[in-house]
C-alpha positions in Angstrom: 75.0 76.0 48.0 77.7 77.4 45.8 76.5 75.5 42.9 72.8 76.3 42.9 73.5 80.2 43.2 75.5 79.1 39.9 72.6 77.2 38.5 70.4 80.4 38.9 72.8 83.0 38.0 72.7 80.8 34.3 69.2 80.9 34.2 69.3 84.7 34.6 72.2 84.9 32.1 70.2 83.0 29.7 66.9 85.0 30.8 67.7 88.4 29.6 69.7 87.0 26.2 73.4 86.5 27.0 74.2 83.5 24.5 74.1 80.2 25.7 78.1 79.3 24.9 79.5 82.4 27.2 76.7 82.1 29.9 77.9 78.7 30.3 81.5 79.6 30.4 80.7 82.7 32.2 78.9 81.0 35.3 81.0 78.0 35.3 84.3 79.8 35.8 83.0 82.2 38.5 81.8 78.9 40.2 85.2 77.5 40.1 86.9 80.6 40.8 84.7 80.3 44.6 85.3 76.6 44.7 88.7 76.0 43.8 90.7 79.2 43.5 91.8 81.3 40.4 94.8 79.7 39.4 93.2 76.5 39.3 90.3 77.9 37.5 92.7 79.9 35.0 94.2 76.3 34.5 91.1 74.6 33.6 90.3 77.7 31.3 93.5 77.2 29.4 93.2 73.4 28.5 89.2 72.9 28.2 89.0 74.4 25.0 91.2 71.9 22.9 90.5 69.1 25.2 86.8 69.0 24.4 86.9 69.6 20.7 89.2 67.2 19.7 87.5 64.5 19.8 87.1 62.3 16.0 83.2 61.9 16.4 82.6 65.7 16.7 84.1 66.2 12.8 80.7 64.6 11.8 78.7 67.9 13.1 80.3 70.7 10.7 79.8 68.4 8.0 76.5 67.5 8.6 76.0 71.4 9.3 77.5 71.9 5.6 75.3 69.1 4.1 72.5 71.0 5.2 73.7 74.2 3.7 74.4 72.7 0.3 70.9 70.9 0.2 69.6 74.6 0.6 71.9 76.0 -1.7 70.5 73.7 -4.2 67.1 74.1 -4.1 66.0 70.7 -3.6 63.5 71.0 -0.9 61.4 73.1 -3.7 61.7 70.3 -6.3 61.2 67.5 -3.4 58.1 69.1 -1.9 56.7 69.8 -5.6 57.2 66.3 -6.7 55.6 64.8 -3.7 52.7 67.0 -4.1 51.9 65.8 -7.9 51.5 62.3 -6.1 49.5 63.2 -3.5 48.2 66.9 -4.3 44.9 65.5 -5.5 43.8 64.1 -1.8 41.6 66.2 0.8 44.7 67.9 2.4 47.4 66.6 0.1 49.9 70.2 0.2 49.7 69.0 4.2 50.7 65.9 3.9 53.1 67.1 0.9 54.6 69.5 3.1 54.9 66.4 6.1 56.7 64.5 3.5 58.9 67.1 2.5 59.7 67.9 6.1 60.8 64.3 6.7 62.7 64.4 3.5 64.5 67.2 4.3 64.9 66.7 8.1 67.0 63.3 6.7 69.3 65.1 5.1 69.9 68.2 7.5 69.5 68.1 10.6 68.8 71.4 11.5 65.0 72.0 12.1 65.1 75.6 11.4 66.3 75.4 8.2 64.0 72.5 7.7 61.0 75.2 8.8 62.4 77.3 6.7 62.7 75.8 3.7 59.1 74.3 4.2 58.1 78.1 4.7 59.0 79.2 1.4 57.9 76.8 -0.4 54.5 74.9 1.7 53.4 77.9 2.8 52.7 80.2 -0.3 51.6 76.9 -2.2 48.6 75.8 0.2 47.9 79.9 0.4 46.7 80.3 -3.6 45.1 76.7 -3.2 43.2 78.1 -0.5 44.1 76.6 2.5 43.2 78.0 6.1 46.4 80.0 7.2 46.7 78.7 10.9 46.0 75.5 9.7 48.9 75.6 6.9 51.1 77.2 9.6 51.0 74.6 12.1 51.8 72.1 9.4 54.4 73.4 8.3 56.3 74.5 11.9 55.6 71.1 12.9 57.1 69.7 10.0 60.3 71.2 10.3 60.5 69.8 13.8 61.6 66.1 12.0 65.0 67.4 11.2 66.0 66.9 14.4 65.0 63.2 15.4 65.6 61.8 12.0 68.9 61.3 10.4 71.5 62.9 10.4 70.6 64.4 13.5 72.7 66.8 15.1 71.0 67.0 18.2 71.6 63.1 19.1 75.3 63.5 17.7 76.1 65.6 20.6 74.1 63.7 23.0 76.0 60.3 21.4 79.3 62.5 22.3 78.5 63.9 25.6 76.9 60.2 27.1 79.8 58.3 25.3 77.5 55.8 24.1 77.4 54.6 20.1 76.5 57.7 17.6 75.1 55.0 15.0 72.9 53.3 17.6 71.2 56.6 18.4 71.0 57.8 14.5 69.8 54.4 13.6 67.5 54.7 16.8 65.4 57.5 15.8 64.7 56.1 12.4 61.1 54.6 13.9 60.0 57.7 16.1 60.9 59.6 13.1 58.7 57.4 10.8 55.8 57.1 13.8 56.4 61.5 14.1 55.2 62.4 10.6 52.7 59.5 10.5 51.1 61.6 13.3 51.6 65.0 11.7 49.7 63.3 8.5 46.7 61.7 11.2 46.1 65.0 12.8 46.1 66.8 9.6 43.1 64.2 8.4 41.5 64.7 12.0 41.5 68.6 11.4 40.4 68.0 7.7 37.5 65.7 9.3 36.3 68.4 11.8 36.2 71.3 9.1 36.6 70.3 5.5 36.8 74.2 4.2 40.4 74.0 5.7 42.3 72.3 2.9 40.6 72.2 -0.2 41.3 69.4 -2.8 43.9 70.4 -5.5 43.6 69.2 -9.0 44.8 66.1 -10.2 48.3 65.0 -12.1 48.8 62.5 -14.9 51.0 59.7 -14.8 53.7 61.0 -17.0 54.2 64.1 -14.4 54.3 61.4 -11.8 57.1 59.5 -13.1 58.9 62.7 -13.9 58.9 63.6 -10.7 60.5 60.6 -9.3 63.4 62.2 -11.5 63.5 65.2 -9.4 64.0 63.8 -6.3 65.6 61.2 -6.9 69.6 62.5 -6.4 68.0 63.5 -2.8 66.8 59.3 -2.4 70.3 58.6 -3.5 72.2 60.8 -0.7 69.5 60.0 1.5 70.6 56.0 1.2 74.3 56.9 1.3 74.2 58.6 4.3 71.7 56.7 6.5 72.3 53.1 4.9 75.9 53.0 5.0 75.8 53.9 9.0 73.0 51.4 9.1 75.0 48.8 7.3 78.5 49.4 9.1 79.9 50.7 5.8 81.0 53.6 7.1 81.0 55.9 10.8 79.1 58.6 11.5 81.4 60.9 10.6 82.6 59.3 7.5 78.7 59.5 6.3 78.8 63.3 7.3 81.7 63.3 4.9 79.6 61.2 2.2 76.7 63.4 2.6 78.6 67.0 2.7 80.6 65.9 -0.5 77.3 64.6 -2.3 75.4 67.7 -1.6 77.8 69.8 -3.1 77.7 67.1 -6.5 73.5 67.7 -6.3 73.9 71.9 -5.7 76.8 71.3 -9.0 74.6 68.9 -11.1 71.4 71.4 -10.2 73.6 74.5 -11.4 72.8 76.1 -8.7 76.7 76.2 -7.1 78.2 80.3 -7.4 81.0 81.3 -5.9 78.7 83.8 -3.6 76.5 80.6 -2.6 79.6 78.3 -1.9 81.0 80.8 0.0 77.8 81.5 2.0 77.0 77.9 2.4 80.5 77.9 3.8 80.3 80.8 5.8 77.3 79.9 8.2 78.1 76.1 8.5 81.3 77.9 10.2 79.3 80.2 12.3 76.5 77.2 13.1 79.9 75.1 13.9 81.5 77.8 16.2 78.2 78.2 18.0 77.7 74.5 18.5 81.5 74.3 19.9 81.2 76.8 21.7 78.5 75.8 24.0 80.5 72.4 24.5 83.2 74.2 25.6 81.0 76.7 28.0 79.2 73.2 29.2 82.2 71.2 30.3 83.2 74.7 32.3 79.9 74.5 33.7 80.1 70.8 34.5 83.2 71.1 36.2 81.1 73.1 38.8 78.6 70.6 38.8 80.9 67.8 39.9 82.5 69.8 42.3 79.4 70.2 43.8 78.5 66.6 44.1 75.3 67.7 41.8 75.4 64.6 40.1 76.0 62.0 42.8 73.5 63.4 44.9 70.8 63.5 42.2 71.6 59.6 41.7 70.7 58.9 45.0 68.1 61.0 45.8 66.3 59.4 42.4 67.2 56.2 43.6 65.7 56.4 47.3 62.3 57.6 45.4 59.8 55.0 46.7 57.8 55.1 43.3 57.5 52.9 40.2 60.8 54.0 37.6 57.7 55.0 35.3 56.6 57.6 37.5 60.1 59.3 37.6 60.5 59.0 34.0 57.2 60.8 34.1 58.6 63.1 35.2 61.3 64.1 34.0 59.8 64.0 30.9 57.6 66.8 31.8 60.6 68.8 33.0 61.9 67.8 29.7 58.6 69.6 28.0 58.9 72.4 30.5 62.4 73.5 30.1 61.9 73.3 26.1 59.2 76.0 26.7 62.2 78.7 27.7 65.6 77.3 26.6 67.8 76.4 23.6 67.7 72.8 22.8 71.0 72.0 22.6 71.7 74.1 25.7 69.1 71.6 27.3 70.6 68.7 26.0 74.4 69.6 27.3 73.0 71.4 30.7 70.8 68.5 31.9 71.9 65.2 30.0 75.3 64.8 32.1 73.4 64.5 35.5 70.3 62.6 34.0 71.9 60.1 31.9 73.6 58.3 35.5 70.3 58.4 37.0 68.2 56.8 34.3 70.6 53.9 33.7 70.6 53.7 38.0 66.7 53.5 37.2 67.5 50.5 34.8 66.5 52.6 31.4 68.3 52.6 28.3 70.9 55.8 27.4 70.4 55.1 23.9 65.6 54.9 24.2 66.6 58.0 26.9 68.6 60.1 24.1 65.9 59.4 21.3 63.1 60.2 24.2 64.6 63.5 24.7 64.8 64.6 21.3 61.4 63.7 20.9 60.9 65.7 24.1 62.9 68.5 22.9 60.6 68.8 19.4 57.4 69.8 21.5 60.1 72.5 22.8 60.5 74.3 19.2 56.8 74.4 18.6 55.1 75.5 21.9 55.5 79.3 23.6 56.8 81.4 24.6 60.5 80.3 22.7 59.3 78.1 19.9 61.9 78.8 17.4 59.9 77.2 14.5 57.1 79.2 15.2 59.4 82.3 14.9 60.6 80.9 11.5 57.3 80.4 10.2 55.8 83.4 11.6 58.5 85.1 9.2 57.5 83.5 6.2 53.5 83.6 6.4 53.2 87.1 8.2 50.7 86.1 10.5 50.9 86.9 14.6 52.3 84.6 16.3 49.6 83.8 18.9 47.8 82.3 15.3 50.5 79.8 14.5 50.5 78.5 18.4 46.6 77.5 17.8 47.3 76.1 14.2 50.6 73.9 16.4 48.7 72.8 19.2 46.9 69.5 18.1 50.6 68.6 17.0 51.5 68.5 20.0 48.9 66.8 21.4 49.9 63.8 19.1 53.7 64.1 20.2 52.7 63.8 23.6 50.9 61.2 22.8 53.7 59.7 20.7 56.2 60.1 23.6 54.0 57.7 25.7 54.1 55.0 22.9 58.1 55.5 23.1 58.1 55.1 26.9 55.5 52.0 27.1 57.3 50.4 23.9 60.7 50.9 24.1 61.6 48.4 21.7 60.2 51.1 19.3 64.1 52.7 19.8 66.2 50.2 20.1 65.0 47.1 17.8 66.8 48.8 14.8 69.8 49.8 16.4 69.8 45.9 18.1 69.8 44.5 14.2 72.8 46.2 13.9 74.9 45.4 16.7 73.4 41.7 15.6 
């Protein structure tokens, strides 16, 4: 009983805006404060903190975080999505599937959706607008785009679910490699379906010659370089997770230096919010292992086990479901919140269900994508909104056949699992 009045009084924290990190912490230590007493609470309060940011593999999410922030700082997502556009501009919709390409681009070396969005914003966005495209249409593209930042890698999102499950952070990265590639294949076939139903929406843009095609291979191709560092040596057992983050940090700064686009005032600003991204990220660990130790004093976990296993249904089925709840919670709440609220008690009862942690982690990130793009708390939409000054309700219709097509991409992960965990089985071969 105790811990389900704590439950709810985090949902209401969250609810009316307290951040994530201190509702966590908050809840948790009024839980344990009932349960246990306050000097053992005070105790736990005192050691948490170091105990749970410690930890080697955890180094890898600042830098990734300041990878990201170099990449903006340089500018290459404009020169990126302009070069891919000169090879593909020409074709009915080709600034769509530009800005698809760019988002997958950028998503593998970032990991942060948002700034994904909105670096696809300020670029996609006022390029399909003078060639004429629809705005909802151009919208939907681009906040759907931005979504591939967090499945592909670097990802920070499976990071901390690779840290919170204890299972292998290169198996996951390398995992999400496919549903990343099968994600923005979609985003490309529904753009073509759209294109199909009403041709007006994306007119054709006018051709390139060769020699600007081969220049443009020039342009991106320092981002192809950190792109192979990062994700090939992890792939290759060249290096760990974290020692990529450090590859990838160090060679975004050499691209923002070679671009001249490195100032003291953007150094220190790329500096500045990887620290306050980092704090945020750290802190919510912290308020979620506060939080969890309600939930094992409550026996949440246990009892979830077996009350999933004594379900007299098919695996499928529950997996059905807690996929939806998956797509639910996305609607309302933070997704790494999601991720460090929920994953602790699900991860036992999927792998008591016989299901992979490493297909479950890739699954819910997929999962947690729908979240950023569908109401009321889709933060890409928020980010796009921003950038193409059109109402929100808009961008929700331009989103919606994209998630149709994730939805119907998360079923191709559950019936095919291999779809995960064949790449991440060639390298533990």
């Amino acid at each position: 009983m105790t811990s389900l009045l704590v439950v709810l009084g985090l949902l209401f924290l969250l609810i009316i805006g307290v951040p994530v990190g201190l509702a966590l912490a908050f809840t948790g230590m009024l839980g344990m404060i009932y349960i246990v007493g306050f000097n053992s609470a005070l105790s736990v309060l005192s050691t948490t903190p170091l105990s749970t940011t410690n930890g080697y593999e955890l180094i890898a999410v600042p830098l990734f975080i300041l990878m990201a922030e170099f990449v903006i700082v340089s500018g290459i997502a404009d020169r990126m999505f302009k070069a891919i556009t000169i090879w593909v501009g020409r074709l009915p919709g080709g600034l769509a599937v530009a800005t698809a390409l760019a988002g997958a681009g950028f998503g593998a070396i970032s990991g942060s959706s948002t700034a994904a969005a909105a670096a696809l914003s300020s670029t996609s966005i006022p390029a399909m607008g003078r060639a004429g495209y629809e705005a909802k249409f151009s919208a939907g593209v681009v906040a759907v785009s931005g979504t591939l930042a967090m499945l592909i890698p670097p990802s920070i999102a499976l990071v901390l679910y690779g840290i919170i499950v204890e299972v292998n952070i290169a198996s996951l990265l390398i995992g999400g490699i496919i549903p990343g590639v099968l994600v923005t294949i979609g985003i490309i076939a529904t753009i073509y379906i759209l294109i199909l139903r009403d041709p007006s929406i994306a007119p054709t843009a006018q051709p390139w010659p060769l020699r600007d095609k081969i220049y443009a291979f020039r342009e991106i191709g320092p981002m192809l370089i950190l792109l192979a560092c990062v994700t090939g040596s992890i792939y290759l057992g060249v290096a760990t997770p974290t020692e990529a983050a450090g590859l990838g940090a160090f060679g975004a700064f050499v691209i923002a230096a070679a671009f001249r686009t490195l100032t003291w005032a953007s150094t220190w600003g790329a500096l500045s919010r990887a620290v306050r991204a980092t704090c945020m990220i750290f802190l919510i660990i912290i308020g979620a292992h506060i939080f969890g130790y309600v939930l094992t004093l409550g026996q949440i976990t246990p009892e979830f086990v077996n009350w999933i296993t004594t379900l007299e249904v098919s695996p499928y089925v529950v997996m059905a479901g807690i996929i939806l709840f998956y797509l639910v919670l996305g609607c309302f709440m933070d997704q790494l919140a999601i991720l460090i609220l929920t994953v602790p008690v699900m991860v036992p009862a999927i792998m008591t269900l016989g299901f992979d942690p490493v297909w479950f982690g890739v699954l819910v990130v997929v999962s947690a994508e729908v979240g950023m793009i569908t109401p009321p708390l889709g933060m890409n939409i928020f980010v796009v909104a921003r950038y193409a000054e059109r109402p929100l309700a808009e961008i929700f219709r331009g989103v919606a056949p994209h998630v149709l097509t994730h939805l119907i991409i998360i079923a191709l992960l559950v019936a095919f699992p291999q779809l995960v965990l064949w790449l991440p089985g060639t390298i533990s071969n």
